[in-house]
MDAnalysis code that builds the backbone (N, CA, C; Angstrom):
import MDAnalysis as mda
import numpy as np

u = mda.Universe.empty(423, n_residues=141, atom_resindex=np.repeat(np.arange(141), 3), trajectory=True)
u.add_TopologyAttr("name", ["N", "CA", "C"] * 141)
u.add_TopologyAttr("resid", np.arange(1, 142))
u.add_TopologyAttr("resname", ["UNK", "UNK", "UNK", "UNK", "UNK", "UNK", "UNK", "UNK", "UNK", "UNK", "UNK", "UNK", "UNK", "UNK", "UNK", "UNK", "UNK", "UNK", "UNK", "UNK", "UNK", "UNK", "UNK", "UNK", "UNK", "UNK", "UNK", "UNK", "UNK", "UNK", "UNK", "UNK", "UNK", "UNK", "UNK", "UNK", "UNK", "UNK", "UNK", "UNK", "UNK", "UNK", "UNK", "UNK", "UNK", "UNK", "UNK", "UNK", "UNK", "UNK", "UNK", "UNK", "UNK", "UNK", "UNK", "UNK", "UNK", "UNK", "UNK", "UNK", "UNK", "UNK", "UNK", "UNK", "UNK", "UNK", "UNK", "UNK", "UNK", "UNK", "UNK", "UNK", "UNK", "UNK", "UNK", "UNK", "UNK", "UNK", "UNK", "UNK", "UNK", "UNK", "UNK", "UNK", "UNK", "UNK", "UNK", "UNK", "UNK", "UNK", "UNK", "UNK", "UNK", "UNK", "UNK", "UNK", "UNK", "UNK", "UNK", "UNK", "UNK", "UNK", "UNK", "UNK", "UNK", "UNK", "UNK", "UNK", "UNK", "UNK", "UNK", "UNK", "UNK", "UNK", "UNK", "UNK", "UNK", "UNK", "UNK", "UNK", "UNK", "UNK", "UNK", "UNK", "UNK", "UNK", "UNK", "UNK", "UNK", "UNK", "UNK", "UNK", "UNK", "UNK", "UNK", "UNK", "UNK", "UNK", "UNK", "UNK", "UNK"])
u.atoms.positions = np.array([
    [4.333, 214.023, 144.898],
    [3.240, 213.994, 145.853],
    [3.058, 215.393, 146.429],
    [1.681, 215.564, 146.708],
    [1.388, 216.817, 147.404],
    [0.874, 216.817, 148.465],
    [1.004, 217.504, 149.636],
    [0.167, 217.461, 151.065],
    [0.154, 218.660, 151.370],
    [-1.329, 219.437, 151.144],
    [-1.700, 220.481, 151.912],
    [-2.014, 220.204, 153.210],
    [-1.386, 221.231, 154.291],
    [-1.519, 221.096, 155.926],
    [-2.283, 222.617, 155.650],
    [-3.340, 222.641, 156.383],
    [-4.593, 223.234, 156.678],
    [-4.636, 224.044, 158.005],
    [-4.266, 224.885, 159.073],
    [-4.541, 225.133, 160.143],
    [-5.735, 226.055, 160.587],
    [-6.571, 225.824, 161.744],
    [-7.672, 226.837, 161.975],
    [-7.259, 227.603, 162.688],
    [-8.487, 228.331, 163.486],
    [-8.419, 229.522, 164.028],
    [-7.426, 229.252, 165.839],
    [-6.287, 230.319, 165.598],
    [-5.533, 230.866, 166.946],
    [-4.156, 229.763, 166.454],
    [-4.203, 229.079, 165.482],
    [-2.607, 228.463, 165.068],
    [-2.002, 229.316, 164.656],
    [-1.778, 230.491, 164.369],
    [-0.546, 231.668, 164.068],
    [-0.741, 232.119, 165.047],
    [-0.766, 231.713, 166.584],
    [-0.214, 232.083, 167.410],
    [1.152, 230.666, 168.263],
    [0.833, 229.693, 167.373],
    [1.865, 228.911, 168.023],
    [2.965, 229.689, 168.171],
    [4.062, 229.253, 169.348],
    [5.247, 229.931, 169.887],
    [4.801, 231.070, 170.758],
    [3.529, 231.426, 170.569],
    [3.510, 232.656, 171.375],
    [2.308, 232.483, 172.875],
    [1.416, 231.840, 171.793],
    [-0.059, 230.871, 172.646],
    [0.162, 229.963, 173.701],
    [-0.243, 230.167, 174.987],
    [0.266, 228.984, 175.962],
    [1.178, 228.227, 175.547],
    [2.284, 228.325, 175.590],
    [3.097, 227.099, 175.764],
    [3.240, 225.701, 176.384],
    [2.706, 226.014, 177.573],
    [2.857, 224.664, 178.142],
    [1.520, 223.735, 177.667],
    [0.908, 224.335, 176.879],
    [0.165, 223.686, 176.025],
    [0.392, 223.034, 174.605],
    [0.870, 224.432, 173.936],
    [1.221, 224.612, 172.361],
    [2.747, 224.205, 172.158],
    [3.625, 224.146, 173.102],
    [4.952, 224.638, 172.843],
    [5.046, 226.235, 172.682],
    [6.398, 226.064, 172.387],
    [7.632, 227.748, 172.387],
    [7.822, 227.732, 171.007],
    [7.405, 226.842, 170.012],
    [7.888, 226.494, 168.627],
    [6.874, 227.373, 167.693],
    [7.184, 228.192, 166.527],
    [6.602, 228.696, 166.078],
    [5.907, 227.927, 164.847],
    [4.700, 227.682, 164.328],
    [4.793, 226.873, 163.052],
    [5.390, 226.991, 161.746],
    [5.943, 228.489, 161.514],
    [6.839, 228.523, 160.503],
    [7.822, 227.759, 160.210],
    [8.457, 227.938, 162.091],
    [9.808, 227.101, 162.119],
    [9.603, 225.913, 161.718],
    [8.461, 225.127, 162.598],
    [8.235, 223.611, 162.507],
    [7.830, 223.259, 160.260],
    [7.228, 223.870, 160.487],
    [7.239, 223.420, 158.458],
    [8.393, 223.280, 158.010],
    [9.781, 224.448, 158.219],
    [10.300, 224.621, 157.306],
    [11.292, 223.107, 157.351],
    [11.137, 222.772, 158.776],
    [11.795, 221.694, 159.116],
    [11.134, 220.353, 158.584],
    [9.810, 220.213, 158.504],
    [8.642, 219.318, 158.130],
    [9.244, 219.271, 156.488],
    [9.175, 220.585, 155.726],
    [9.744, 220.559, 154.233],
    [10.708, 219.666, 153.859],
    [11.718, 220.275, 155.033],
    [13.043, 219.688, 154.575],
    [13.186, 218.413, 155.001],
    [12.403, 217.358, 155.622],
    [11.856, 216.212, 156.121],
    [11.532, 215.497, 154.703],
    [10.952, 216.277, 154.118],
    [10.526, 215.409, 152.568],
    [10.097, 215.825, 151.628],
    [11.772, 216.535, 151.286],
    [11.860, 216.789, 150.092],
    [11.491, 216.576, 148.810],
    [10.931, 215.252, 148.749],
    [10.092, 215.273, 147.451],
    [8.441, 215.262, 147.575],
    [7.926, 215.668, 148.506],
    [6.775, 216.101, 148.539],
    [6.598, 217.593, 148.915],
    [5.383, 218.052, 147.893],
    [5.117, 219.714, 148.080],
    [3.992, 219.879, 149.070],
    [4.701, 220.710, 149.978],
    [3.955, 220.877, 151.196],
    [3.011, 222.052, 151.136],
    [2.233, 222.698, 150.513],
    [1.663, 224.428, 150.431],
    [0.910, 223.866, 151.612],
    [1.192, 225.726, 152.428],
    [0.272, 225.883, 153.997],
    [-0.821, 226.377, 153.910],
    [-1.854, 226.352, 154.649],
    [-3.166, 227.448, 154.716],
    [-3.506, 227.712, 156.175],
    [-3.410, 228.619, 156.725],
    [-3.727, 228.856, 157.641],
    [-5.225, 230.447, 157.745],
    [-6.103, 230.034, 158.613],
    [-7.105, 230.522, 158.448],
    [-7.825, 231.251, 160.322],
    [-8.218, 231.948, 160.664],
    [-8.848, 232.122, 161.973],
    [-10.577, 231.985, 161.063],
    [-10.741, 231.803, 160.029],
    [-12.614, 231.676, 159.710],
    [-12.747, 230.561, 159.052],
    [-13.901, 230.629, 159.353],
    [-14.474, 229.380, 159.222],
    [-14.856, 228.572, 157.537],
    [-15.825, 229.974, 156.826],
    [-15.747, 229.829, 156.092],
    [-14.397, 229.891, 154.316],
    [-13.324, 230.193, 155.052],
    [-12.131, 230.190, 154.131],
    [-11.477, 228.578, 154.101],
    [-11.543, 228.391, 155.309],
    [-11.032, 226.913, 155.594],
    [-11.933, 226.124, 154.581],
    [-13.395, 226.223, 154.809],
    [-14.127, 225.221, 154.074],
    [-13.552, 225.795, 152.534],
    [-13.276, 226.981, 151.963],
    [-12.977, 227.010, 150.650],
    [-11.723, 226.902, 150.148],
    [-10.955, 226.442, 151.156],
    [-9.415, 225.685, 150.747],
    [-9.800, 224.325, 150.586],
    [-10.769, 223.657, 152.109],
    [-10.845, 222.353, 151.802],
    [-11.546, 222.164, 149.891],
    [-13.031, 222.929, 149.591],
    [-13.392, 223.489, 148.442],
    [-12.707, 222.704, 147.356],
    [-11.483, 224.108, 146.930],
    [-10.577, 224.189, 146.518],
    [-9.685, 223.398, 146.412],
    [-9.325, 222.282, 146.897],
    [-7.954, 221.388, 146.842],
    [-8.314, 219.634, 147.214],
    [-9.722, 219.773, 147.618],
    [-10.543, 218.393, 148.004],
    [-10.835, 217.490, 146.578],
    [-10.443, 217.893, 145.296],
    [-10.668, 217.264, 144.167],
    [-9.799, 216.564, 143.731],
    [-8.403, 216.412, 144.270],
    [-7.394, 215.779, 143.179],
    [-6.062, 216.939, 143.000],
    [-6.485, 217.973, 143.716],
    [-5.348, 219.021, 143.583],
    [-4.375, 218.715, 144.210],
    [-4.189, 218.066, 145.553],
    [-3.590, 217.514, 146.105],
    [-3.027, 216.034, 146.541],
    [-2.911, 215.291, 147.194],
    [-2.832, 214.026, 147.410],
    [-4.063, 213.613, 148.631],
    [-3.243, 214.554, 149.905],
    [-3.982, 214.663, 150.839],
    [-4.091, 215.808, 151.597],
    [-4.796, 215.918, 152.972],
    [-4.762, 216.951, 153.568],
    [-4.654, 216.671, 154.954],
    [-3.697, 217.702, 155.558],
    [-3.292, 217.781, 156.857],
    [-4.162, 218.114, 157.721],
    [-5.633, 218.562, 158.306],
    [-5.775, 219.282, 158.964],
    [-6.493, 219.550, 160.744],
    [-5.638, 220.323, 160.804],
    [-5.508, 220.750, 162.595],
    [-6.836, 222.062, 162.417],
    [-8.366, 221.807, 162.794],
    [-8.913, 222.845, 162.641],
    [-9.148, 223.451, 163.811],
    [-8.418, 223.326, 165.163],
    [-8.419, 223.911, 166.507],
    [-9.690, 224.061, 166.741],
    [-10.268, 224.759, 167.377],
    [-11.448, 224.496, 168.043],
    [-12.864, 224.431, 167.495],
    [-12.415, 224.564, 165.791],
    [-13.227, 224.367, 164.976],
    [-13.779, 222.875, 164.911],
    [-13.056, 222.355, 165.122],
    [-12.773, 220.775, 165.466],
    [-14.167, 220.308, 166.385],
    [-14.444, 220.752, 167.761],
    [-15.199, 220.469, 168.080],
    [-17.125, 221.094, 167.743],
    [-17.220, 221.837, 166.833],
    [-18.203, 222.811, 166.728],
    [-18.600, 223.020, 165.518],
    [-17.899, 222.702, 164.151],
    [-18.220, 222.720, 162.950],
    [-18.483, 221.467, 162.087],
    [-19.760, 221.565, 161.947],
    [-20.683, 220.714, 161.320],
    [-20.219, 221.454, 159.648],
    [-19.880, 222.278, 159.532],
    [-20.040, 222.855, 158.272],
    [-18.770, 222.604, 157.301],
    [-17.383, 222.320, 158.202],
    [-16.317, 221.699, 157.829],
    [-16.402, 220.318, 157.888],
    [-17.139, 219.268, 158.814],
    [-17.462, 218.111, 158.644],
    [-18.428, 217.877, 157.283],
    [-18.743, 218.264, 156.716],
    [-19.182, 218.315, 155.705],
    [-18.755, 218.333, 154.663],
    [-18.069, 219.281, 154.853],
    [-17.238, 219.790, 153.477],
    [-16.181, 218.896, 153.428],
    [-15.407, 218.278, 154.607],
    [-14.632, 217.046, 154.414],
    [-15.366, 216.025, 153.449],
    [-16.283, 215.656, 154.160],
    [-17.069, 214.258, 153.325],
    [-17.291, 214.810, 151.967],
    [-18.097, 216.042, 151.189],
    [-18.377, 216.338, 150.378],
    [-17.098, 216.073, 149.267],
    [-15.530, 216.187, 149.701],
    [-14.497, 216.229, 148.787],
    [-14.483, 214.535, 148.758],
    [-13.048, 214.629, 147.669],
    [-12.819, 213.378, 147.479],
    [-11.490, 212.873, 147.810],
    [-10.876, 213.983, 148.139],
    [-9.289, 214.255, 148.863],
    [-9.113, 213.592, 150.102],
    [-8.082, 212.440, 150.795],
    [-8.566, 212.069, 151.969],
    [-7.833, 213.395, 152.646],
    [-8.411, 212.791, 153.978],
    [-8.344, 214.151, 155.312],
    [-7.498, 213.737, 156.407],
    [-6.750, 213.866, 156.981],
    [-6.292, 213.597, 158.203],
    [-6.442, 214.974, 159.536],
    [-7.058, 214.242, 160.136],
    [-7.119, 215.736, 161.551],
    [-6.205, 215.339, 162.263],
    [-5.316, 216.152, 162.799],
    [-4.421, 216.188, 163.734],
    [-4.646, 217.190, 164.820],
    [-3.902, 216.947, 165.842],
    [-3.844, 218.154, 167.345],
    [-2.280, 218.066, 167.708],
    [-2.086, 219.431, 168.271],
    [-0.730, 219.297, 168.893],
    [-1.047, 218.570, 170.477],
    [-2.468, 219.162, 171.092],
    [-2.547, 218.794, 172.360],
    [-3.232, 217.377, 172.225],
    [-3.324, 216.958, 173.672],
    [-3.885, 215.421, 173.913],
    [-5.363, 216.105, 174.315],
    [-6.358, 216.090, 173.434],
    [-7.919, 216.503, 173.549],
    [-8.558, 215.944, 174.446],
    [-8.135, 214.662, 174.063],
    [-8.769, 213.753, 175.375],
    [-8.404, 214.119, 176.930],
    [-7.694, 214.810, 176.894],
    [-6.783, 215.104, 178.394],
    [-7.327, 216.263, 178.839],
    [-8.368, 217.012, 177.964],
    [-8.213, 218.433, 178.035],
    [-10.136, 218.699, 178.855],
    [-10.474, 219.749, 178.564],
    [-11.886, 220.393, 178.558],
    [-12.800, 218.935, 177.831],
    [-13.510, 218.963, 178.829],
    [-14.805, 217.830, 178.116],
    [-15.563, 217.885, 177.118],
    [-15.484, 219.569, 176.480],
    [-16.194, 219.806, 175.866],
    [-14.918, 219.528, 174.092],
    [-13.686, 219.584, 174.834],
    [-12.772, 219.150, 173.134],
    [-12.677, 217.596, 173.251],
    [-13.522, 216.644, 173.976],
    [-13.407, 215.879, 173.663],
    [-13.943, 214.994, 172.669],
    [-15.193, 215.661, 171.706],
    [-15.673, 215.230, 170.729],
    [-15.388, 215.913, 169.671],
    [-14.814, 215.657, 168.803],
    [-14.611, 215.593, 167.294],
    [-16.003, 215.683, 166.335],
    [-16.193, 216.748, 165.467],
    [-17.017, 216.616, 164.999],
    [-16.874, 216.101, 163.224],
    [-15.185, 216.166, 163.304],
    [-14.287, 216.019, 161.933],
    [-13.935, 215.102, 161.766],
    [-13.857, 214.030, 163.074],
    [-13.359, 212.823, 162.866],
    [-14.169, 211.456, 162.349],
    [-15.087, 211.744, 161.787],
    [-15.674, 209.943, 161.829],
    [-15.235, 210.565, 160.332],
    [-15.400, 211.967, 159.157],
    [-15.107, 212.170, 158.221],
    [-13.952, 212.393, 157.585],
    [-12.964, 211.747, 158.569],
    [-11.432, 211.969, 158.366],
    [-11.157, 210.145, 158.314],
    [-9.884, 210.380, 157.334],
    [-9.243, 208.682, 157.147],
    [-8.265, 208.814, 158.240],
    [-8.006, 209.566, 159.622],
    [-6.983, 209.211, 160.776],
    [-7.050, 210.236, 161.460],
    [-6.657, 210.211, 162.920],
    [-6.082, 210.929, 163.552],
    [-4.892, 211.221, 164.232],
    [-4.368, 212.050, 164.592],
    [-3.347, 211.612, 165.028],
    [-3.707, 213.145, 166.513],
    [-3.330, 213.081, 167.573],
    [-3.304, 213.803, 168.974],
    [-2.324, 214.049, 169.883],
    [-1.839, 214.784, 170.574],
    [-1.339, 214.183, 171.582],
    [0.153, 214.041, 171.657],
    [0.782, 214.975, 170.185],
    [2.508, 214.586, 170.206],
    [2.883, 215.502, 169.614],
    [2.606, 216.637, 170.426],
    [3.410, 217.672, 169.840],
    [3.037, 218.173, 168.135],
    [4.271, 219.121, 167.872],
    [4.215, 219.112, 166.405],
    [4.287, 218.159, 165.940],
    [4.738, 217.180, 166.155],
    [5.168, 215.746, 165.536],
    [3.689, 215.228, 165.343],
    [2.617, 215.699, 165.635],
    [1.053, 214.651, 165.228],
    [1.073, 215.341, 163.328],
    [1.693, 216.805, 163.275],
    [1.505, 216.843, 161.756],
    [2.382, 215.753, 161.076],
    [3.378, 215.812, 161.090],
    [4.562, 214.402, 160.834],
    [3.769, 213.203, 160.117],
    [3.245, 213.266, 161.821],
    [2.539, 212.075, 161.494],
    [1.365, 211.601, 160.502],
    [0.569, 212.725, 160.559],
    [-0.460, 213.104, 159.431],
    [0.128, 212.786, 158.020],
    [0.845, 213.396, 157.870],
    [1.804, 213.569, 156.513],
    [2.603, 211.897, 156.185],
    [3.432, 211.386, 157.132],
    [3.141, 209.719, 157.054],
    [2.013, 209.037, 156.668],
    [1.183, 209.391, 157.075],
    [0.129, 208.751, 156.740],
    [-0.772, 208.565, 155.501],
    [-0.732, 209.922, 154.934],
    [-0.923, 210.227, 153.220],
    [0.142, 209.490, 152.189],
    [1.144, 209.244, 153.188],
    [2.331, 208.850, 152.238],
    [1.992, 207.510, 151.806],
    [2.268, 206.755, 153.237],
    [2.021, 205.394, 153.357],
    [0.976, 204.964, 152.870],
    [-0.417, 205.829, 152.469],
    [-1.700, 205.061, 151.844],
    [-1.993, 205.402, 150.872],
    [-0.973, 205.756, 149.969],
    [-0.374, 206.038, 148.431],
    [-0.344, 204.682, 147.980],
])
C-alpha cells in the first residue's frame, strides 16, 4: 500500500510556527515516527508553500499511483477552488486533515473549500489527525 501525505503552504515551519497552535514537533520528526508506525505501507512526502505544485502532485499521483492521499492544505484549505477541483478531477481518494481545531479558530477557517471533495476529515488532534488520515485509507482498502 501507498499513502502520499501532501502538506501546503507554512507546514515546514511546524516546530518552529506558533506552537501553542502547531506544537514544538517538527514534521520530519512526526513522519519518521508515522513510517515506522506502518511499516508496510510507503509513505512519500510533498510538501509545497504554492499553490499550483500542490495541484501537480495531486495531478501526478491522483490516478492509481498511490492508494490514497493525506492532505493538510493549510490555508489553502479555505480559499482554493483550484485544488477543490483538482481533488474531484482525480480518481485517488483524498483525505484533508488539520493539526488545529478550525472550527475553534478565525471564522473565516471555518469553511472548507476541500471538503465536500474529500472521502474524510479528520481536525482537531494534533499530529495524530495525519494518523488518522492514513487509518482511514487503510481501513477503506
Amino acid at each position: 500500500m501507498k499513502v502520499l501525505i501532501i502538506n501546503g503552504p507554512n507546514l515546514n515551519l511546524l516546530g518552529r510556527r506558533e506552537p501553542t497552535i502547531y506544537g514544538s514537533r517538527s514534521f520530519d520528526d512526526y513522519l519518521a515516527e508515522l513510517r515506522a508506525a506502518y511499516p508496510d505501507v510507503e509513505m512519500p512526502y510533498f510538501q509545497s508553500n504554492h499553490e499550483g505544485a500542490i495541484i501537480d502532485s495531486l495531478h501526478d499521483n491522483g490516478f492509481g499511483e498511490v492508494d490514497g492521499i493525506v492532505l493538510n492544505a493549510g490555508a489553502y484549505t479555505h480559499t482554493s477552488l483550484a485544488i477543490a477541483d483538482a481533488i474531484a478531477a482525480i480518481s485517488t481518494p483524498v483525505v484533508e486533515v488539520h493539526i488545529s481545531d478550525v472550527m475553534k479558530r478565525e471564522p473565516i477557517r471555518h469553511h472548507s473549500m476541500i471538503r465536500e471533495v474529500c472521502v474524510a476529515c479528520y481536525a482537531g488532534f494534533g499530529l495524530d489527525s495525519y494518523r488518522r488520515g492514513v487509518d482511514h485509507i487503510i481501513n477503506s482498502k
